[in-house]
C-alpha positions in Angstrom: 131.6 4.8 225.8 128.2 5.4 224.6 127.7 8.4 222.0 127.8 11.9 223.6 129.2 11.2 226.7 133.1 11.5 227.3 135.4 10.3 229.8 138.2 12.9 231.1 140.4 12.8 234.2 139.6 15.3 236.9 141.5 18.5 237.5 140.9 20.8 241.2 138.2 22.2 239.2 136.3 19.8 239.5 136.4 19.5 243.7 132.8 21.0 243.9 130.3 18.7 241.6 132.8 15.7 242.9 131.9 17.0 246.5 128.4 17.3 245.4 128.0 13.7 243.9 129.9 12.4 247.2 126.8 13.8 249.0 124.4 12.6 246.8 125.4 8.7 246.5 125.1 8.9 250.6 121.3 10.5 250.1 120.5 7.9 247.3 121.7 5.4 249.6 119.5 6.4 252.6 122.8 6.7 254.8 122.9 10.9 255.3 121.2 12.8 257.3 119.8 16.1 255.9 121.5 18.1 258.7 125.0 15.9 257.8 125.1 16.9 253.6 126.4 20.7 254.6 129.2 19.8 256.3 130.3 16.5 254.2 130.0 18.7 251.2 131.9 21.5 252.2 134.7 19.3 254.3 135.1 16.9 251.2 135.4 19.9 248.9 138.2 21.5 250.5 139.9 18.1 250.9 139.5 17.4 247.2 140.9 21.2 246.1 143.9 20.1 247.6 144.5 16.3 247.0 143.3 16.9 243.6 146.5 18.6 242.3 148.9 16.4 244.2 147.0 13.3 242.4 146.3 12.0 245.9 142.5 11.8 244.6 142.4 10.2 241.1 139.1 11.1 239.5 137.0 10.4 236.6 134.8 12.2 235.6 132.0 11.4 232.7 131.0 15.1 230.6 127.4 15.1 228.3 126.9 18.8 226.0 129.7 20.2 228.7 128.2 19.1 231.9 128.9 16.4 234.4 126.6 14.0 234.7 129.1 11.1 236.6 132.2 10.8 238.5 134.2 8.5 240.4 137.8 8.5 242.1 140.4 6.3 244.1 143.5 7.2 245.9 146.3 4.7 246.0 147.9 2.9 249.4 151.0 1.2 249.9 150.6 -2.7 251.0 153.1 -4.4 252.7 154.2 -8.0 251.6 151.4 -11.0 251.5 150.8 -14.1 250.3 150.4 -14.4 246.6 152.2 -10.7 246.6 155.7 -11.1 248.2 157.1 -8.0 247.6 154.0 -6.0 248.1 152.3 -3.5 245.7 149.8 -0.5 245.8 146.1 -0.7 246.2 143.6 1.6 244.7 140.5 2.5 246.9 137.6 3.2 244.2 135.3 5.5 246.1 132.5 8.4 244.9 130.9 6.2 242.1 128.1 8.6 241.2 125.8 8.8 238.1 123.0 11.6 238.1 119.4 10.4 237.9 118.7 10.9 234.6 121.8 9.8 233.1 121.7 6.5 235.0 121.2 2.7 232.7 123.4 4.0 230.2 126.4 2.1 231.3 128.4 5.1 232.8 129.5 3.5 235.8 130.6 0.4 234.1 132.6 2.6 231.6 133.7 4.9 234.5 135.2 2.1 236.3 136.7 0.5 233.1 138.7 3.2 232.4 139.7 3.4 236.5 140.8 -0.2 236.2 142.4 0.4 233.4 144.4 3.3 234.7 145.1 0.7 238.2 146.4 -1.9 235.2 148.6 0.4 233.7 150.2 1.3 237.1 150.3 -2.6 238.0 148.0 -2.1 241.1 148.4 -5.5 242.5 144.4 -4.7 244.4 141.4 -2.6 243.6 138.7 -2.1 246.7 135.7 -0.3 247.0 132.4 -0.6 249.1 129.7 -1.2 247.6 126.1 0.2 247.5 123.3 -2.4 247.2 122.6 -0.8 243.9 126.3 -0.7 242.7 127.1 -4.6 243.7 125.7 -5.9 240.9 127.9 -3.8 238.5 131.0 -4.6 240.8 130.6 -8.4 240.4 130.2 -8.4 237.2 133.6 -6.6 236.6 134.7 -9.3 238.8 135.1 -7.9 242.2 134.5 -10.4 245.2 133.0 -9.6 248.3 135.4 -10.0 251.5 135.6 -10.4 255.2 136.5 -6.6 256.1 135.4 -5.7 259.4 135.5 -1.8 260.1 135.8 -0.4 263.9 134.7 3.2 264.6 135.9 5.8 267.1 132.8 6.7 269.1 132.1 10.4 268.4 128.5 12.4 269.0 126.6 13.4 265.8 125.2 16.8 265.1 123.1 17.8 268.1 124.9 15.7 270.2 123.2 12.2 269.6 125.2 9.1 268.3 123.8 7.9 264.6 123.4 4.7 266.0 120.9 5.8 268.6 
């Protein structure tokens, strides 16, 4: 890790600047709609005050002179038998890779999710996933991720002010 900036794990109070980066990778991204960030904020905070204690939300979160400046989480799922994996395993979901402007090119995310793979090593994860932004999918491959053929389906619900996003 580079000089002055330490890697801890993440306790409940950390739910609001976790909530906060959540919000901000979607507006770096160009995905989130001003009128969207309130709620996603608030809803993800109150999610993570709760899963945070239980360890249902792992988090990472990367401190500079007592602040944090980068964060990222995973929660683990149960997978049933497969090939290559006959008697099944867990899978980590890496989500909320974040990295405040000016701390970014310093290699925080890389050592952020080093020490997550590490931790999904140590726990014999047989499968780490994540989705990644443009910007990240460099990073990812280089760590030695490999793009897939997920397809995703979503329930048709109405946006704020009633319009669907992909209008």
């Amino acid at each position: 890790m580079r000089e002055g900036y330490a890697i801890r794990m993440a306790t409940g109070a950390d739910a609001d600047v976790i909530a906060y980066h959540r919000v901000a990778m979607f507006r770096d991204m160009g995905i989130l709609r001003d009128e969207e960030m309130p709620s996603i904020e608030a809803v993800t905070r109150t999610y993570l005050a709760e899963a945070l204690p239980r360890r249902e939300y792992v988090g990472f979160m990367v401190e500079a002179d007592g602040s944090v400046v980068a964060g990222g989480g995973l929660f683990v799922r149960r997978l049933l038998p497969r090939p290559g994996w006959p008697t099944g395993g867990d899978e980590a979901y890496v989500l909320n890779v974040y990295t405040e402007p000016a701390h970014r090119r310093r290699g925080l995310a890389r050592a952020l999710m080093e020490a997550i793979m590490a931790w999904c090593d140590a726990r014999g994860m047989s499968r780490v996933t994540l989705h990644a932004s443009d910007d990240g999918r460099p990073l990812y491959e280089t760590l030695g991720f490999l793009q897939t053929n997920e397809m995703r389906w979503e329930a048709e619900r109405p946006w704020p002010g009633g319009e669907r996003r992909d209008e």
